[in-house]
Short mmCIF file of the C-alpha atoms (twelve columns), coordinates in Angstrom:
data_MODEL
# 
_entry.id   MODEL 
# 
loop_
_atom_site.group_PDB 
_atom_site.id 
_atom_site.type_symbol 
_atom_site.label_atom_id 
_atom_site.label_alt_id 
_atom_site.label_comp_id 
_atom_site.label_asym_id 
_atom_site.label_seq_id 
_atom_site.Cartn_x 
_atom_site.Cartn_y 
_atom_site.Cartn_z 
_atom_site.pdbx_PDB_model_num 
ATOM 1   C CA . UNK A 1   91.627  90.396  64.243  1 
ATOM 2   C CA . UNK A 2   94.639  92.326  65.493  1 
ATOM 3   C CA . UNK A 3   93.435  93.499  68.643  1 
ATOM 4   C CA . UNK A 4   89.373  93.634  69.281  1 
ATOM 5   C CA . UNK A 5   86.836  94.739  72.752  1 
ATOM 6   C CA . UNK A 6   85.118  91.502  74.084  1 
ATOM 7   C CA . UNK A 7   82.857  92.155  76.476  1 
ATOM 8   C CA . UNK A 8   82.479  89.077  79.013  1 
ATOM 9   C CA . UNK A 9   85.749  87.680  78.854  1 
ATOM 10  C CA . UNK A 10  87.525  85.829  81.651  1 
ATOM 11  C CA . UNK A 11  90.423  83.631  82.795  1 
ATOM 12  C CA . UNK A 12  88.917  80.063  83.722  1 
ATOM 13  C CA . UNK A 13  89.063  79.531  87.110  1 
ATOM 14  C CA . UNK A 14  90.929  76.331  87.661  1 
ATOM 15  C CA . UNK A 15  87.892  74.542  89.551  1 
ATOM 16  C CA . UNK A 16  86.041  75.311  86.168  1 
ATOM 17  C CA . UNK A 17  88.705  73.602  83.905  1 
ATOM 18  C CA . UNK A 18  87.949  70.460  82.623  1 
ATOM 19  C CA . UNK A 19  91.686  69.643  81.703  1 
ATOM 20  C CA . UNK A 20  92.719  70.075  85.070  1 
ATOM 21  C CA . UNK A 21  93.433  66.357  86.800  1 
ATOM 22  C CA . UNK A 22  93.456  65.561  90.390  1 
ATOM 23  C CA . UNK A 23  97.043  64.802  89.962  1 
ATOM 24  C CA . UNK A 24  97.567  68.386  89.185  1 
ATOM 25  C CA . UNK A 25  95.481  69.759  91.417  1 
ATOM 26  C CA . UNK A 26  97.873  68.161  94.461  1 
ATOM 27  C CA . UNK A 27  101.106 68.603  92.794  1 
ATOM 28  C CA . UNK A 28  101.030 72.496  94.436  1 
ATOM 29  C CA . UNK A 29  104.369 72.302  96.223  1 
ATOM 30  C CA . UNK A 30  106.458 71.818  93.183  1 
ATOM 31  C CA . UNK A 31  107.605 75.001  92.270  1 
ATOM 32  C CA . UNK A 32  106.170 75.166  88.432  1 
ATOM 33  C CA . UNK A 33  103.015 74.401  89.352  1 
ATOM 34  C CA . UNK A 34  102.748 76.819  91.683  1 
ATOM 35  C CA . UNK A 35  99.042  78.310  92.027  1 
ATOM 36  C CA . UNK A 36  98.197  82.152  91.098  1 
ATOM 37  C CA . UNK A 37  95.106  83.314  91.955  1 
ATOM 38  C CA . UNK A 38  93.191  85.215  95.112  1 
ATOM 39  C CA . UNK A 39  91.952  83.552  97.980  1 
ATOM 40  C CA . UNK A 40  89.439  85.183  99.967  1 
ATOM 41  C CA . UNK A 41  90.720  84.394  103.545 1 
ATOM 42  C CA . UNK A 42  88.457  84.833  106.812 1 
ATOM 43  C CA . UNK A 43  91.131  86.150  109.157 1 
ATOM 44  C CA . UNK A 44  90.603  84.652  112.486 1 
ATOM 45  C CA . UNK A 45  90.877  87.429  115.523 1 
ATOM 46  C CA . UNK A 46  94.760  86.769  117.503 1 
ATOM 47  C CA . UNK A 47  96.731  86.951  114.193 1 
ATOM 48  C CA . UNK A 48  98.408  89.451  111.919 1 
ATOM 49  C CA . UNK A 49  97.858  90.047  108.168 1 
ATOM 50  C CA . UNK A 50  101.478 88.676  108.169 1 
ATOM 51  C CA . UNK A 51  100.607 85.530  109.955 1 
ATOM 52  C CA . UNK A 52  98.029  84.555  107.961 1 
ATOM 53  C CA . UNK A 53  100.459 85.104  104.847 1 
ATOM 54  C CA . UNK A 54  102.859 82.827  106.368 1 
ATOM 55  C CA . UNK A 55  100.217 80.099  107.209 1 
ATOM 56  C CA . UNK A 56  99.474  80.214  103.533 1 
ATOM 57  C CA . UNK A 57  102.971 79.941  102.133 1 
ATOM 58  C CA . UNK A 58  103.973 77.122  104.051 1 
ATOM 59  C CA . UNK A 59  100.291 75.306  103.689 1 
ATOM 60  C CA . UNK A 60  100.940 75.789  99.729  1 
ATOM 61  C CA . UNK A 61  104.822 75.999  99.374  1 
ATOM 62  C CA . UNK A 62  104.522 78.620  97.263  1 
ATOM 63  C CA . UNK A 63  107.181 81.130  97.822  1 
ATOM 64  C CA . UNK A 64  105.336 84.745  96.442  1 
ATOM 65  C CA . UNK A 65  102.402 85.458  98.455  1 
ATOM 66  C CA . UNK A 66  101.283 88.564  99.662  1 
ATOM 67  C CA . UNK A 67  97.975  89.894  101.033 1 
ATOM 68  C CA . UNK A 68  96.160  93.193  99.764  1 
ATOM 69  C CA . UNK A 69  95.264  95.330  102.581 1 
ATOM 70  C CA . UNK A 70  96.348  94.748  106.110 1 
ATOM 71  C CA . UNK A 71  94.063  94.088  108.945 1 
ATOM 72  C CA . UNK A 72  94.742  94.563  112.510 1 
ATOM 73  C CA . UNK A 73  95.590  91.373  114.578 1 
ATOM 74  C CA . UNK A 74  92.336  91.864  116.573 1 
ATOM 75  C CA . UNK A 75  90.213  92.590  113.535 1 
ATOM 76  C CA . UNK A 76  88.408  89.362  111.766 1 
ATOM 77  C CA . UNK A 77  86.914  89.038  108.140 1 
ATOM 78  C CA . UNK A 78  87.812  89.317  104.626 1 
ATOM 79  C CA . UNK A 79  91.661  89.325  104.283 1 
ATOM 80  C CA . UNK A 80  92.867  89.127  100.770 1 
ATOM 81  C CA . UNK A 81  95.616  86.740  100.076 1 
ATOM 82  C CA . UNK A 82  97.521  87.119  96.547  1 
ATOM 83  C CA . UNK A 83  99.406  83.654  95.463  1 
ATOM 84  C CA . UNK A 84  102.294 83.157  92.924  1 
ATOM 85  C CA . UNK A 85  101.661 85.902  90.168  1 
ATOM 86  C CA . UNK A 86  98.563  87.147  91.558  1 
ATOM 87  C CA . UNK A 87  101.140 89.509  93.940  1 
ATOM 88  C CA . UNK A 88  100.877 91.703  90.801  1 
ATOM 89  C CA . UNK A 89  97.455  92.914  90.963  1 
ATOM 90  C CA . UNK A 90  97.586  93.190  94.775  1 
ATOM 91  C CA . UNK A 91  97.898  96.912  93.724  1 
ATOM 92  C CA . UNK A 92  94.358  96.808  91.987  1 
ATOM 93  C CA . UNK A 93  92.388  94.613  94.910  1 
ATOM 94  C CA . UNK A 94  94.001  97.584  97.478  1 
ATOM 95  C CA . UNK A 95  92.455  100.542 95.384  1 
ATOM 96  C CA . UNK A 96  88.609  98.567  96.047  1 
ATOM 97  C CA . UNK A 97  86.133  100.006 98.432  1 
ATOM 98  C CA . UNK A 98  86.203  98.019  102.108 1 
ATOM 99  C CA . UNK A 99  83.149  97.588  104.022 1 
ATOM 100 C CA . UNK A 100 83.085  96.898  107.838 1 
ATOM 101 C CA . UNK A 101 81.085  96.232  110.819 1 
ATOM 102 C CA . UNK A 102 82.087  98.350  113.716 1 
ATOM 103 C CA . UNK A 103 80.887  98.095  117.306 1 
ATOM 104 C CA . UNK A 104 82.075  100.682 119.261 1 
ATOM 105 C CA . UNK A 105 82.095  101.836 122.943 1 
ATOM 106 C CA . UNK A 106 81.479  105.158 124.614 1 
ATOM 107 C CA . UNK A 107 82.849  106.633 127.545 1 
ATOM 108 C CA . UNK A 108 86.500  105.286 127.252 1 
ATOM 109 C CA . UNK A 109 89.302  106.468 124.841 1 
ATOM 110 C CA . UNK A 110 92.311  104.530 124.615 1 
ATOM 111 C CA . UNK A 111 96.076  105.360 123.537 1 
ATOM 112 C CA . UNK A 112 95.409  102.973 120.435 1 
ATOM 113 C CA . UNK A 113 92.038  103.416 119.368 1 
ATOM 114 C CA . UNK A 114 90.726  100.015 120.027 1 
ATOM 115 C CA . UNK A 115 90.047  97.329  123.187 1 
ATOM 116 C CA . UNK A 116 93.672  96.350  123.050 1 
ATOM 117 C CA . UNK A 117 95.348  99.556  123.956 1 
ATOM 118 C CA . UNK A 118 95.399  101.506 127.101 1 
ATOM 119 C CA . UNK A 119 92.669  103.293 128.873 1 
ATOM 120 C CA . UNK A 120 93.683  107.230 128.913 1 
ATOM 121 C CA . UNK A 121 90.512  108.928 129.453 1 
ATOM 122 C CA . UNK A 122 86.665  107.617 131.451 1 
ATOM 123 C CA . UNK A 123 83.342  109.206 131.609 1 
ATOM 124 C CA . UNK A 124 81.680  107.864 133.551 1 
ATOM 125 C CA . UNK A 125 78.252  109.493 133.196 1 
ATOM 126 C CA . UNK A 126 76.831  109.157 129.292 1 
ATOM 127 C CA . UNK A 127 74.056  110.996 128.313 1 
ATOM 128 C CA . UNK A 128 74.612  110.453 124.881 1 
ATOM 129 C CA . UNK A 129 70.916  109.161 122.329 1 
ATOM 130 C CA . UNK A 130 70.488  107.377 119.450 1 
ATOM 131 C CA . UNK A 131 69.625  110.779 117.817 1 
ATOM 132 C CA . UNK A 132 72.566  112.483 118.606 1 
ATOM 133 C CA . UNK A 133 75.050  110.198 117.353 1 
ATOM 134 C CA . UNK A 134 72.916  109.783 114.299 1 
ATOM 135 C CA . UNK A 135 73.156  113.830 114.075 1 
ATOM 136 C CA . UNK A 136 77.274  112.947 114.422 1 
ATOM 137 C CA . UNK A 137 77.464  110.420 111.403 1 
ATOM 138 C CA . UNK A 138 76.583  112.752 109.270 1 
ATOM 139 C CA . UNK A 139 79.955  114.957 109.921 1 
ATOM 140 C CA . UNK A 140 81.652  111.677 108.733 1 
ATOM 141 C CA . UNK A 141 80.218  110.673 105.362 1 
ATOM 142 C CA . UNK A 142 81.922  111.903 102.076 1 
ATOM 143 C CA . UNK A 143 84.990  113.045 102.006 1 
ATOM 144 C CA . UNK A 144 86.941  113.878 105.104 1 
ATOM 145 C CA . UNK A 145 90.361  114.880 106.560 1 
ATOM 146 C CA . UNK A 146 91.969  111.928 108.759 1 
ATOM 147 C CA . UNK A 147 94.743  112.077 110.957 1 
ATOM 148 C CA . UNK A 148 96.608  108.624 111.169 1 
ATOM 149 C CA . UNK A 149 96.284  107.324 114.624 1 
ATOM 150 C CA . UNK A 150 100.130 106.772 116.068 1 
ATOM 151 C CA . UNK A 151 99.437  102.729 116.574 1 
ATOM 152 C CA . UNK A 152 99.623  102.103 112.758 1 
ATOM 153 C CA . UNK A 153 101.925 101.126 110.081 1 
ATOM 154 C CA . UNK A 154 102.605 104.019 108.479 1 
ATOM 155 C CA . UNK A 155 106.639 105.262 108.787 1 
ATOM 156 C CA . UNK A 156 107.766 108.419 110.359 1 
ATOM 157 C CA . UNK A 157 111.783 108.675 108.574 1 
ATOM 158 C CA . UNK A 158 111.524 105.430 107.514 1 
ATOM 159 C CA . UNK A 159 110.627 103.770 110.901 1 
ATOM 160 C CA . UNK A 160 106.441 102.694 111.413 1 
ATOM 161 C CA . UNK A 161 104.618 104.853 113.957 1 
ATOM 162 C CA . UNK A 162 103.759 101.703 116.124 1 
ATOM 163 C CA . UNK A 163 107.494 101.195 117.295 1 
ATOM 164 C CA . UNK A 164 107.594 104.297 117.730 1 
ATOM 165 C CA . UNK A 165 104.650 104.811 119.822 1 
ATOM 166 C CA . UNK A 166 105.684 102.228 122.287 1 
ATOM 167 C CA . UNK A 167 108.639 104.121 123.252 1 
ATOM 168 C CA . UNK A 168 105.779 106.273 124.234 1 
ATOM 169 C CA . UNK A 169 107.128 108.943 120.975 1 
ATOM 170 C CA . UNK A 170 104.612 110.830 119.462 1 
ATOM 171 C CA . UNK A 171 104.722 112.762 116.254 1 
ATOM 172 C CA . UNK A 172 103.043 114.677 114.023 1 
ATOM 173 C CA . UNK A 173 100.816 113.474 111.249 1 
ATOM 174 C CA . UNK A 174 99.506  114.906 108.625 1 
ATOM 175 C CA . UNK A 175 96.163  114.528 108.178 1 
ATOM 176 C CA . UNK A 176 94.958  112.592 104.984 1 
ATOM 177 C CA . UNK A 177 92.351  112.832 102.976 1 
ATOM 178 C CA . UNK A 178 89.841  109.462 102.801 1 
ATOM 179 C CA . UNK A 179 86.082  109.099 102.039 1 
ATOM 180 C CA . UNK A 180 83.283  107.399 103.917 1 
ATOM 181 C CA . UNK A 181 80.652  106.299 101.115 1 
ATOM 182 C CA . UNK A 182 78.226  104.772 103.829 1 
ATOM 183 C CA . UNK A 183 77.645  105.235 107.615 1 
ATOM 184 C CA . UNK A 184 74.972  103.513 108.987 1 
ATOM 185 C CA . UNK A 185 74.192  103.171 112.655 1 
ATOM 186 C CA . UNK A 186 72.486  99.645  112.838 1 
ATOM 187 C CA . UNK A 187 72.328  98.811  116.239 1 
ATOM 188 C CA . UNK A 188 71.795  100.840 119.489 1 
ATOM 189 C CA . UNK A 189 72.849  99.500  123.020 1 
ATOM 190 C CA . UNK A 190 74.174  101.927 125.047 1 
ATOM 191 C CA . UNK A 191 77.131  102.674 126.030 1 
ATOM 192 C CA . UNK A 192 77.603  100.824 122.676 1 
ATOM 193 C CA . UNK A 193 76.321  100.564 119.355 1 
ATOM 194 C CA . UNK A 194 77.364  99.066  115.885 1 
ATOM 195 C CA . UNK A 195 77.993  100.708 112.416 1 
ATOM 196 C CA . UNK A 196 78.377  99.789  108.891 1 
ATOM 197 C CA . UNK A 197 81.172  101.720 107.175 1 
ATOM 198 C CA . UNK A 198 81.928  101.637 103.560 1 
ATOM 199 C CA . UNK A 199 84.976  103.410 102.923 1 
ATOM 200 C CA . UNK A 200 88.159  103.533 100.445 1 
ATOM 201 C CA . UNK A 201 91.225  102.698 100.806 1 
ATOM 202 C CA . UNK A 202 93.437  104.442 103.902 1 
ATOM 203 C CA . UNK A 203 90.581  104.540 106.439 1 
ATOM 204 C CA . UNK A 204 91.004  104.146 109.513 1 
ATOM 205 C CA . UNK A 205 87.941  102.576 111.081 1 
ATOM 206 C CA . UNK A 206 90.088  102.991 114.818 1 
ATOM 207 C CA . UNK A 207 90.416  106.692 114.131 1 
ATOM 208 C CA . UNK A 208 86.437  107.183 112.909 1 
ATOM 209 C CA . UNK A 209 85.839  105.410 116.449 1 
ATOM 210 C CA . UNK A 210 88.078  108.262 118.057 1 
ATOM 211 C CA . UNK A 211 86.803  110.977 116.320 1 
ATOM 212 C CA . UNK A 212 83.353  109.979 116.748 1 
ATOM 213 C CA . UNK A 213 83.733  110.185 120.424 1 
ATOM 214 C CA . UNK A 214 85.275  113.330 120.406 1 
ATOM 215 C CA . UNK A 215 82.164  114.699 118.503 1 
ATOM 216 C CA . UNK A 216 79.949  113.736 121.111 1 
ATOM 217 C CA . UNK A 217 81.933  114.459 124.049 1 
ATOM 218 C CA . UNK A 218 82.246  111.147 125.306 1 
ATOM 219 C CA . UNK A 219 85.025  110.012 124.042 1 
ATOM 220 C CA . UNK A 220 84.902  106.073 122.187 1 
ATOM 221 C CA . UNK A 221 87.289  103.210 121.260 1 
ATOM 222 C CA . UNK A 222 86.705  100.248 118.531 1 
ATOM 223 C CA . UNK A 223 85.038  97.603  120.168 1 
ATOM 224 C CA . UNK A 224 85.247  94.822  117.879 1 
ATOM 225 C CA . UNK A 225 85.901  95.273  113.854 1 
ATOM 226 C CA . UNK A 226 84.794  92.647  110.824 1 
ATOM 227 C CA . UNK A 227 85.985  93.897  107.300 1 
ATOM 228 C CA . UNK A 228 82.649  91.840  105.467 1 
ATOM 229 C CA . UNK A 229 83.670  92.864  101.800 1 
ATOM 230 C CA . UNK A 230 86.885  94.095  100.240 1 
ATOM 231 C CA . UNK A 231 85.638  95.535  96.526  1 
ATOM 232 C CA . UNK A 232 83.543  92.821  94.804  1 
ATOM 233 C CA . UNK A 233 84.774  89.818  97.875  1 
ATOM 234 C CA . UNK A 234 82.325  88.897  100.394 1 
ATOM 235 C CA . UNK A 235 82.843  87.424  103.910 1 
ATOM 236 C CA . UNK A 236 79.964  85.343  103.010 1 
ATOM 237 C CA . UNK A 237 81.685  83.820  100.068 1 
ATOM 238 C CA . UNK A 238 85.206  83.530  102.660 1 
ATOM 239 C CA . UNK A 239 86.927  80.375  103.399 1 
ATOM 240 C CA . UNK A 240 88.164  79.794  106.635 1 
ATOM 241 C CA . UNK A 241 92.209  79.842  107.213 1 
ATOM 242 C CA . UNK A 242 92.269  75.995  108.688 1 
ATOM 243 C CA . UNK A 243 90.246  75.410  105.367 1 
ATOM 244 C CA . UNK A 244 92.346  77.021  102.956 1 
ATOM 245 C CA . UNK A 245 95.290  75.327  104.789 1 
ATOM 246 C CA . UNK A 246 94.067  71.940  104.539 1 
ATOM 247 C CA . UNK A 247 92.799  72.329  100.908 1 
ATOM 248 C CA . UNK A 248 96.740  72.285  99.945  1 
ATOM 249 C CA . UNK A 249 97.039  68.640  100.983 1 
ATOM 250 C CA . UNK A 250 93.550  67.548  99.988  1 
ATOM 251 C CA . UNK A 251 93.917  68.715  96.956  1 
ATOM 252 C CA . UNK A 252 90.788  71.131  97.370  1 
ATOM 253 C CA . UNK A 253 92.517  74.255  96.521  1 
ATOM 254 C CA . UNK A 254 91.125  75.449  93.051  1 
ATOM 255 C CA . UNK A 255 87.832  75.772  94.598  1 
ATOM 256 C CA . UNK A 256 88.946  78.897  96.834  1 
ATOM 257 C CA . UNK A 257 91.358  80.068  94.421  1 
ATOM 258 C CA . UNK A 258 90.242  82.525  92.543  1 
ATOM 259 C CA . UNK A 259 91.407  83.935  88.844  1 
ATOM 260 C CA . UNK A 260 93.884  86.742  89.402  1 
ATOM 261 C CA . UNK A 261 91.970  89.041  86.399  1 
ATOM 262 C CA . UNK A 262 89.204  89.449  88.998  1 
ATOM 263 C CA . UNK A 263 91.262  91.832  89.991  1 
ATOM 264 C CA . UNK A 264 90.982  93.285  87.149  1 
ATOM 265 C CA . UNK A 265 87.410  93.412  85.757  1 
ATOM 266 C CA . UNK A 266 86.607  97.303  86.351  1 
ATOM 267 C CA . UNK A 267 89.027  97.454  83.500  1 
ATOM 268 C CA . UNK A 268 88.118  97.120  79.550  1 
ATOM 269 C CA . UNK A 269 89.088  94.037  77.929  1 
ATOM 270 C CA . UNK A 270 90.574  92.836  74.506  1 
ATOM 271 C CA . UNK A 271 90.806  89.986  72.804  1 
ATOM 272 C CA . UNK A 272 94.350  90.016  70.710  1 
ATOM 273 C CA . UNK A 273 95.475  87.683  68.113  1 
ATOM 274 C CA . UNK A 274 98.311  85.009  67.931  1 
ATOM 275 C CA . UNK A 275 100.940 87.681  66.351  1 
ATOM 276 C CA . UNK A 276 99.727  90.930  68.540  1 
ATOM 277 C CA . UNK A 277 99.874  88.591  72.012  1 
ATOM 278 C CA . UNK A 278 103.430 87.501  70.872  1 
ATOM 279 C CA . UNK A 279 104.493 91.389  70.606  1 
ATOM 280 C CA . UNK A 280 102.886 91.971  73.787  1 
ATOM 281 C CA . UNK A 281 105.535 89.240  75.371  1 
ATOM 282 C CA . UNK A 282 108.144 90.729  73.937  1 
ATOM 283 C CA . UNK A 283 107.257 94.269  75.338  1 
ATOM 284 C CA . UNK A 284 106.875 95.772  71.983  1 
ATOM 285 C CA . UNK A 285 103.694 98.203  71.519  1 
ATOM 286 C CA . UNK A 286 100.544 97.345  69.493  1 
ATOM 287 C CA . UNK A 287 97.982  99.206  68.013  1 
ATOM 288 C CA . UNK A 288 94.071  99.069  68.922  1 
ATOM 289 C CA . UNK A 289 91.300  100.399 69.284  1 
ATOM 290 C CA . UNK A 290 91.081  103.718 71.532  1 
ATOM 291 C CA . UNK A 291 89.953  103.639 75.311  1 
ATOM 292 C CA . UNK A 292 86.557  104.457 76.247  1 
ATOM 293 C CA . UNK A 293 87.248  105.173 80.129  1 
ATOM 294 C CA . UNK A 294 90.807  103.726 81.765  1 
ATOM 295 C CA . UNK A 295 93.673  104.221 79.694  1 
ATOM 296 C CA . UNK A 296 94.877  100.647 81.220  1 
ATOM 297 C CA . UNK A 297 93.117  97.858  79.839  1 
ATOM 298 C CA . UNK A 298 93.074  93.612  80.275  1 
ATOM 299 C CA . UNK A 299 93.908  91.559  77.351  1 
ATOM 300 C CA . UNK A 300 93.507  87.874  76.331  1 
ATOM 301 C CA . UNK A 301 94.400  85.252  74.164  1 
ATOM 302 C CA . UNK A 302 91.667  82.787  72.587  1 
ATOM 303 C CA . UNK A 303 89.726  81.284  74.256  1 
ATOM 304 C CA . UNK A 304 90.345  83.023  77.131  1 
ATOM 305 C CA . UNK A 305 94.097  83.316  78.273  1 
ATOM 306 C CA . UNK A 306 94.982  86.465  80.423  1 
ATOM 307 C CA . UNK A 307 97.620  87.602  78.556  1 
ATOM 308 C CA . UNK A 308 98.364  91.259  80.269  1 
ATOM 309 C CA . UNK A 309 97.859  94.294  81.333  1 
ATOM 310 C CA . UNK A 310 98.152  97.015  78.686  1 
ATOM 311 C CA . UNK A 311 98.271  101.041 79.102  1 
ATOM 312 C CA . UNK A 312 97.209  103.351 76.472  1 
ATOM 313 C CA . UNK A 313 99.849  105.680 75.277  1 
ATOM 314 C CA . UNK A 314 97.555  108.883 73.908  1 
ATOM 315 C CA . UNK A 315 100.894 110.300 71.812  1 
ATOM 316 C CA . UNK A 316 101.737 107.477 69.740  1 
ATOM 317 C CA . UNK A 317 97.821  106.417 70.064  1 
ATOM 318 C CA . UNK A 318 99.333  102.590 70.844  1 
ATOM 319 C CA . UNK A 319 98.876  100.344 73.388  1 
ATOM 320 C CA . UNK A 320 101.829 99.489  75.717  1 
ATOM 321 C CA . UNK A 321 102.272 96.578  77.577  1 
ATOM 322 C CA . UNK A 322 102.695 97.599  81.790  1 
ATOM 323 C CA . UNK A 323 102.380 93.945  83.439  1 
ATOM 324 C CA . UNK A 324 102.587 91.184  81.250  1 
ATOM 325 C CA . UNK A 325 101.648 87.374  82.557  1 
ATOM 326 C CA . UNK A 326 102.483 83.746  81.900  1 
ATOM 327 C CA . UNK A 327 99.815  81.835  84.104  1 
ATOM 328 C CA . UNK A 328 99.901  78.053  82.387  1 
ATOM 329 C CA . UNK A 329 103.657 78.609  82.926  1 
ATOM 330 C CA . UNK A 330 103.230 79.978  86.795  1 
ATOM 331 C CA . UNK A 331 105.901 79.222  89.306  1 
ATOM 332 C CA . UNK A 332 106.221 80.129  92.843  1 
# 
């Protein structure tokens, strides 16, 4: 065996591995013992993506964490946070479908989008039905053209349109191209009602609230937001930030952590042997089997060691190595 497909293969979670002591499991703030893996965070309302980045980091004392795909401070839910070499895959978790509860109000359009901006347009008198705005939705699903709203992250010349929108400046934006793969109206109480949106990556659930309005007339703002999955993460399955805080000194932490290759499991996998894995860590090519789908693929080392990320290279018909990871040798 050079390099061979395996089918079920995965990285242990460190919960699930028996050679793990409690000793080790508390030893997080030393700096090579640093966790990597993805926690599934429930973002609390009142705090930024950011924030709940930092609470991690200094909870954990490990100095690379990131978080893969930003919420806004007033939005709750599943909030992805990537520890120690698991900020390499953040890239993968961003690409996954997000699903949301939305509640959202008629009659009152705001300069952000959502309850936290300012009121720039009332109706007072709504005439709007349930069948109307289910006759709306359907100019929503698939693929559609979205404009940006101006209280976002995205940078105009290098500078993010929400500093620039409260100097009250206003630019263009081009619209951008996202797709809605479910839009569900599940509750009906006027002026308000509540959807669930599956969407990819870029949406703006603010701007579908806009829009929306604008389709009926009314004009509408985002009432209240919950991101409830983020690809194959649940808010169901979600630990709590005080939770994932305190299981840093309690010494609970590899229960929430999970395997950074989750990331990764839309992708083949291989199983490569003691010579091809030590060509991989030197960045030298190797030879394999071809690709069915993805020319990127996940490889391991018996019995189950993530060993990389490889990408298929269809003129020399080799595999190259693209990220390459030491995880029983992580550091912060």
């Amino acid at each position: 065996m050079a390099m061979e497909r395996a089918e079920n293969i995965r990285e242990l979670c460190l919960a699930c591995q028996s050679e793990l002591s409690q000793a080790a499991s508390t030893e997080v703030r030393s700096a090579k013992s640093a966790p990597a893996g993805i926690l599934n965070v429930n973002k609390p309302p009142g705090l930024t993506s950011h924030d709940v980045v930092d609470r991690i980091r200094a909870a954990s004392g490990v100095r690379r964490v990131g978080h893969a795909g930003t919420l806004d401070p007033s939005a709750s839910g599943v909030l992805l946070v990537c520890m120690g070499q698991a900020t390499r895959v953040s890239e993968y978790l961003m690409e996954s479908r997000k699903s949301y509860d939305a509640w959202i109000q008629l009659g009152i359009t705001t300069d952000t989008g959502d309850a936290e901006g300012n009121v720039v347009r009332r109706v007072p008198d709504i005439d709007t039905t349930r069948e109307r705005v289910l006759e709306a939705l359907h100019l929503f699903r698939g693929r559609i053209e979205q404009v940006p709203p101006m209280h976002s992250a995205l940078k105009h010349q290098g500078e993010p349109l929400y500093k620039l929108a409260r100097r009250g400046i206003v630019v263009e934006r081009a619209p951008r191209t996202v797709e809605i793969h479910d839009l569900r109206l599940t509750e009906w109480t006027p002026p308000s009602f509540r959807l669930f949106i599956e969407c990819s990556k870029g949406t703006y659930i603010r701007a579908l609230a806009a829009d929306l309005g604008e389709a009926l007339g009314t004009g509408a703002h985002l009432e209240q937001l919950v991101r409830v999955a983020c690809g194959p993460y649940r808010m169901g399955d979600a630990v709590s930030l005080h939770e994932a805080e305190r299981s840093f000194s309690n010494g609970r932490w590899p229960q929430f952590l999970h395997p950074l290759d989750e990331a990764l499991l839309h992708l083949e996998a291989f199983v490569v042997d003691a010579n091809t894995e030590a060509k991989i860590r030197y960045g030298q090519q190797v030879e394999g089997p071809e690709p069915r789908d993805s020319l990127l693929c996940r490889t391991y080392a018996p019995p189950g060691v993530f060993v990389a990320i490889l990408q298929y290279d269809q003129g020399s018909k080799t595999w190259q190595p693209r990220k390459v990871f030491n995880l029983h040798e992580a550091t912060a």
